[in-house]
N, C-alpha and C positions, 0 to 999 in steps of 0.2 A: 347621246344624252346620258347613257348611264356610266360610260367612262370618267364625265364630265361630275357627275355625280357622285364617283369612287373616289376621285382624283381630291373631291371638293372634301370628303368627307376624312381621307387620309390628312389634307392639310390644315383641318381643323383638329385631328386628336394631333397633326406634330406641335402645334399651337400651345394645346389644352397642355398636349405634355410638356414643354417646355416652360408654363408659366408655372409650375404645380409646385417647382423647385429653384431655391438659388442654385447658380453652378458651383459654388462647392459643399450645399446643402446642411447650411452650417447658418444659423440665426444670431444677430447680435449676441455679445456673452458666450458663445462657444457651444449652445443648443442645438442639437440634433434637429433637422426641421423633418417632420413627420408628412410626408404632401398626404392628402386624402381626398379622394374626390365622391361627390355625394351627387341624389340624383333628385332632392329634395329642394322645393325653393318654399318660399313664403317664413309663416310662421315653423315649419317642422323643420327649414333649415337651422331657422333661430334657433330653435330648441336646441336643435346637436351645438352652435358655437358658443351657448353658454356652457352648456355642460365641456367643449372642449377647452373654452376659454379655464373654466376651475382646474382640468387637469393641470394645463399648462401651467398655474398659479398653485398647486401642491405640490411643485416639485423643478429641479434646477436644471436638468437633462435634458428635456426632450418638450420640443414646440411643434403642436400638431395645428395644421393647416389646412382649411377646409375647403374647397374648389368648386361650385357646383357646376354641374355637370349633364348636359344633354343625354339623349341614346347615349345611356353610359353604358349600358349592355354591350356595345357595338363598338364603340370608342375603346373600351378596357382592353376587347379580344385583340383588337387593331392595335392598340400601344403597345399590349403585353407582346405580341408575338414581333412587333419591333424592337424590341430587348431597354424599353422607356417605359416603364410603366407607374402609379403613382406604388403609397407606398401602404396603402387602404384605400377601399373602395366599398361602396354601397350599395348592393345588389338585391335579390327575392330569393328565396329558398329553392323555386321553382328552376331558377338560374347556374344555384349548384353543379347539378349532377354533369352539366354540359360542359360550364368551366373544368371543371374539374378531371372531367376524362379527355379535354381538348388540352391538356398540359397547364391553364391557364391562371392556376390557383398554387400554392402553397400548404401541407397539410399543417396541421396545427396540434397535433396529439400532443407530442410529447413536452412543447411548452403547455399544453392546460393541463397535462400533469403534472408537471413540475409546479403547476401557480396553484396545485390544487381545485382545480374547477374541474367539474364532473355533470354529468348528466343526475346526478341528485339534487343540485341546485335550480334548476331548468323545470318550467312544465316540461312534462316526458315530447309531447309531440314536436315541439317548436326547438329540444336539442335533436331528436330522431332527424328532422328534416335539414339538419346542418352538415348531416353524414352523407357517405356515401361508398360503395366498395369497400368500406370497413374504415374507412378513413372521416376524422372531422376536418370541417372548411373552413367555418363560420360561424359565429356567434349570432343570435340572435337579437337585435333589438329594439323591434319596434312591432310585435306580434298584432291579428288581429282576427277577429273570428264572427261567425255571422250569425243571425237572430233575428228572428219576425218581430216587425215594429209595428204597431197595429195603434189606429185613431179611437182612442178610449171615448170621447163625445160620437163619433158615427156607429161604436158598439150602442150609446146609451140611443140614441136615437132610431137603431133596429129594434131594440128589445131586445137588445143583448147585454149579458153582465161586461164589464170594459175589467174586473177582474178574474174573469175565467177567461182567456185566449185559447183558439182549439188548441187541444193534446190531442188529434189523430188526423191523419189528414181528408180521413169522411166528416171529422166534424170542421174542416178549413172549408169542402167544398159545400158543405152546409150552410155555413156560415156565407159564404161568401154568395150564396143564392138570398140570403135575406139584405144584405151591405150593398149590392150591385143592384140599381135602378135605374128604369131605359123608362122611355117616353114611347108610345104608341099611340093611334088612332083607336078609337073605344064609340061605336056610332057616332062619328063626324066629331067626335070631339078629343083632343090632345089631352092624354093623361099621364101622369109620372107617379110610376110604384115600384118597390121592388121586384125583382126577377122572381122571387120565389112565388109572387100572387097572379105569375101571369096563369093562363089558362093552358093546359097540357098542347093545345092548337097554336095558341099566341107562340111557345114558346116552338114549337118544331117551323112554324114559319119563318122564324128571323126578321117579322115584321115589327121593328122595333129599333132604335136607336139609344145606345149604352151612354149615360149620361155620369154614371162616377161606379167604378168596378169595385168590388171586394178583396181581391187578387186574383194576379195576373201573375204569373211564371215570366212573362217577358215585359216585366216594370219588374228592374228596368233589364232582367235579362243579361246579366251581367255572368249567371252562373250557369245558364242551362246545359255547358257542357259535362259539369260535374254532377248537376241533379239527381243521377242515378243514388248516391248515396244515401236518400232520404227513402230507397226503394230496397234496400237492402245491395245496392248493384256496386260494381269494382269493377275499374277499365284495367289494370293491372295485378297480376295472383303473384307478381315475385318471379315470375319467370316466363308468360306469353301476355300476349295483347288480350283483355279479355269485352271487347267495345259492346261486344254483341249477347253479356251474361244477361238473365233473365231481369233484375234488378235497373240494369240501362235501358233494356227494353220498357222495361213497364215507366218508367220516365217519361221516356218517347212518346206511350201511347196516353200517359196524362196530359200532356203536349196538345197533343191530338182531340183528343176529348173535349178538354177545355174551346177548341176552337170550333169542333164541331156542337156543342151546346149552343154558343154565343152565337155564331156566325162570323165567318172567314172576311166577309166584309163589314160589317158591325165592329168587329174589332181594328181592324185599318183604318176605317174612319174614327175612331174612337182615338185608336194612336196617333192620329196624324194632330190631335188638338189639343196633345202635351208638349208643355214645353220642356226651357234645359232643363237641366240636372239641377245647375247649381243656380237658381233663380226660384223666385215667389211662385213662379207657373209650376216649379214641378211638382206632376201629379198626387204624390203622399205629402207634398208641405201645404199644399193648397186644398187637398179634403177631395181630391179626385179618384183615388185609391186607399182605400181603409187598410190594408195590411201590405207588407211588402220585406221581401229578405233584404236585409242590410247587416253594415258593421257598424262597429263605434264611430267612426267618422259621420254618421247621419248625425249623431250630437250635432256635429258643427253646422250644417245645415237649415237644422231645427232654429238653433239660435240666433242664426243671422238671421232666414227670412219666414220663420213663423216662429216665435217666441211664447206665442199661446197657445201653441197646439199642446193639448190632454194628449203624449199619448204611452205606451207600453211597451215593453218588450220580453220575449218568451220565447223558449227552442221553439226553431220551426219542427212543424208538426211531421212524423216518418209515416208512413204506411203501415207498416207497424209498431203499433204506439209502445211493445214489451221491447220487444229488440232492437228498436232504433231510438230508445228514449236517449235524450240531450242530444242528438245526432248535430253537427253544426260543419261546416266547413274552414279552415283555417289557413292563415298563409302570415309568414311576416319576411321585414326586411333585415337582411343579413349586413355584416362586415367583413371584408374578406382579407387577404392578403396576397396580390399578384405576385407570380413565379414573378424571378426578377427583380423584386420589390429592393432598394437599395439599404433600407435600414428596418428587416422584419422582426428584428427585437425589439426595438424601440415602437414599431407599432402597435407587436403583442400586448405592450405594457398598457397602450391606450385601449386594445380591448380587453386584457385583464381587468380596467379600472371599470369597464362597465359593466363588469358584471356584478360590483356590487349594488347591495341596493339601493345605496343615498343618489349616486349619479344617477343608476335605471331609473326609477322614479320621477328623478328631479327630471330627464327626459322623456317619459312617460306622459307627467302632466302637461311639461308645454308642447307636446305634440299630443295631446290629449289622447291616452291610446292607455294600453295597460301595460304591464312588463311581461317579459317572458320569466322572469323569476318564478320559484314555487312559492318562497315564504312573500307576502308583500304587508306591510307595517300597516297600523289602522288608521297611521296620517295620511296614508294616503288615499282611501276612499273617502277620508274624511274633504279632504282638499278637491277631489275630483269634482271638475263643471257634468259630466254625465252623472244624472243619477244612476242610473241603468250597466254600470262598469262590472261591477262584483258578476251581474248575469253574464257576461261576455267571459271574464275569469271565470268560473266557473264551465262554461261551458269548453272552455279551451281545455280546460282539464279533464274531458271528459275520457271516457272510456272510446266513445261514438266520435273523439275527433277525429276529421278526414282532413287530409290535401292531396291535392294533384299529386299522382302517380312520381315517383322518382325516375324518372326516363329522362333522359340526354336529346329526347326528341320529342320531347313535351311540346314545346310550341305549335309543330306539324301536326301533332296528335291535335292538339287544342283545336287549330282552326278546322281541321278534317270533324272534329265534334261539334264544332256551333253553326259551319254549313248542314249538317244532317238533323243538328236541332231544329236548325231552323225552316227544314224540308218537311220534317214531320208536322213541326207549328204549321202552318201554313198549307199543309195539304199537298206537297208536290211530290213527297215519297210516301210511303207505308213507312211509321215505326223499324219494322222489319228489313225493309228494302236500305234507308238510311243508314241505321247500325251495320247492316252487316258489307256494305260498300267504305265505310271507315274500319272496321276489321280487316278486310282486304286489304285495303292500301296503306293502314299502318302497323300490320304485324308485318307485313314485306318488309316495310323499312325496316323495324322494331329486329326481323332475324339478322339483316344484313348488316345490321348495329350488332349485334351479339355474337355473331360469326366474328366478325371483324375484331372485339373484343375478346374475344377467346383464343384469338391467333398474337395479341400481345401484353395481355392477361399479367403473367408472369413479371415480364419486363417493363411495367407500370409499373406496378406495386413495387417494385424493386427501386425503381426510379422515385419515387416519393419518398420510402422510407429513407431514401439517401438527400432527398431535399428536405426535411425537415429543420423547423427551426434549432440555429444551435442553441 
């Protein structure tokens, strides 16, 4: 079965790759054809082919062609090291550091010098995370950054202001004991209150049934492996694995806390009577969760299937509210350029062209998202369907923004952090026990990646600066 499954999946990228281009890559009128393959479909595809469509219509050279594209992560690595690869691609930041040190990218310095593009145009963190070994990859564009979205009618209906959201996160789990209301037996009779009026006894019992929560870490749990940042904590110091600093621990043990308050069955039953994601049922559109970490994309959400909902957004709250103020987490999608790539001037031009602001923008809105640009014009919050945009910009810009560690074994790391989150949620390791068994097992790999990097170190670097664009 899985030869069967290699076999299936090599004959699908020779497919992908061979439709991506004419065979002599050359468009009616004597145009360079640009392949690009992208891993976007719906409306966010649309957005990139207007904006490519305008390129193509500014200019008489060069026709860029858009492909989408499944597991393109997987598909790319598979074309590129087949020597067919497209001639841009659309990737995550997160995706960088592994292309890149698997041979599997193109560097791009010295064309974004020459075009004049620099890390002063760029929020600082979203051109940071395009580098890597000293080398840039990728442009940014399609950035996006996260923020507590909180139900402004279930503040007003606590007794809570819906324009003060906590600033700490003693005042989140505050709050979220008055927002959170379970149903109980009260002398033979069924009563529904919030969590904070049960009685010191009510509440160590876990005789009670969670009827709509305040927040939840794991709604929808999409970040618990990076949580540490909100604790002061860092899985990476620049040069060892660091899973198990005091900052990821105490993540771990809010984890913990939270389920030991509630109850480990209380909350299971609770989660089993949410629906998707992207439907009426899920928990924050339909008023079953009053606060919850999102991105800009919950806009879209909103608007489709609750279009009434009051509601807010604000930094999620840190641990410590001095040193971790804006704290947020960040990631956006890249443009690359595969080693191999048959016409990488011609594709440069097309990410040169998006780093202005008319196109970023004009692609911004119709994937509703914000730019990675630092300057952005006042038509554009003007025009923006999210009210709540400027909070995401801003927070992107912060001092406090994180992403995922720069490692070539990021994904390993990942899932090795959401099995231990999820151990700790749930009660089946210590905090402690979790962490430091993902330390184990991914500073091993993490040395035997840097050993092995230090043995051709040299003769990388040397090999890039010689592939560079002419």
């Amino acid at each position: 079965m899985r030869i069967f499954l290699i076999v299936a999946l090599l004959l699908s990228v020779s497919f992908v790759a061979g439709c991506s281009r004419r065979a002599d890559d050359r468009a009616p009128g004597g145009r360079v054809i640009v392949s690009y393959w992208e891993k976007w479909t719906g409306f966010e595809l649309d957005a990139m082919q207007r904006v490519a469509d305008d390129f193509n219509r500014s200019q008489d050279r060069i026709e860029v062609r858009i492909l989408p594209v499944s597991q393109i992560d997987v598909k790319l690595m598979l074309a590129t090291a087949g020597g067919n690869p497209p001639d841009l691609a659309g990737l995550w930041t997160f995706s960088v550091p592994d292309f890149a040190e698997k041979g599997a990218l193109t560097p791009i310095d010295a064309a974004l010098q020459r075009a004049g593009i620099g890390r002063e145009r760029f929020i600082p963190v979203f051109w940071d995370l395009c580098s890597h070994r000293g080398f840039q990859w990728a442009i940014p564009v399609a950035p996006a950054a996260l923020a507590l979205h909180y139900n402004r009618a279930l503040f007003r209906e606590a007794g809570l202001d819906p324009d003060r959201p906590p600033r700490s996160l003693a005042e989140l789990e505050s709050m979220n004991e008055k927002l959170t209301l379970v149903e109980l037996t009260r002398t033979g009779r069924v009563v529904r209150l919030p969590y904070a009026q049960l009685t010191p006894a009510e509440q160590r019992s876990h005789a009670f049934m969670i009827v709509r929560a305040g927040h939840l870490p794991q709604e929808p749990g999409w970040w618990l492996d990076l949580m540490g940042v909100w604790f002061g904590g860092s899985l990476f110091d620049g040069r060892r694995i660091t899973a198990d600093a005091p900052g990821n621990l105490a993540a771990f043990q809010w984890f913990r806390d939270i389920t030991a308050k509630y109850g480990i069955e209380n909350l299971r039953n609770y989660g089993a009577t949410g629906g998707n994601f992207a439907s009426p049922q899920n928990p924050f559109l339909s008023g079953r969760v009053a606060m919850e970490l999102q991105g800009p994309w919950m806009h879209n959400f909103i608007g489709k299937y609750a279009p009434d909902l009051d509601w807010g957004v604000a930094p999620f709250p840190a641990a410590d509210p001095a040193a971790g103020k804006d704290t947020t987490l960040v990631e956006s999608d890249v443009l690359v350029i595969p080693r191999g790539a048959r016409h990488p001037a011609e594709a440069f031009a097309f990410l040169a062209y998006l780093c202005q602001r008319e196109p970023a923008e004009k692609l911004a809105l119709g994937q509703r998202k914000f730019t990675a640009l630092r300057e952005t014009s006042p038509s554009f919050f003007a025009a923006h369907p999210n009210p709540h945009i400027r909070e995401f910009v801003r927070l992107a810009s912060s001092p406090n923004a994180h992403a995922a560690p720069r490692l070539c074994i990021w994904r390993e790391c990942q899932e090795e952090l959401r099995v231990a989150a999820g151990n700790a949620l749930w009660g089946m390791a210590t905090p402690e026990a979790a962490l430091a068994q993902v330390q184990e097992r991914v500073a091993w790999r993490w040395d035997r990646m840097q050993a092995r990097w230090e043995r051709v170190a040299e003769a990388r670097r040397k090999e890039w600066l010689d592939r560079e664009l002419p």
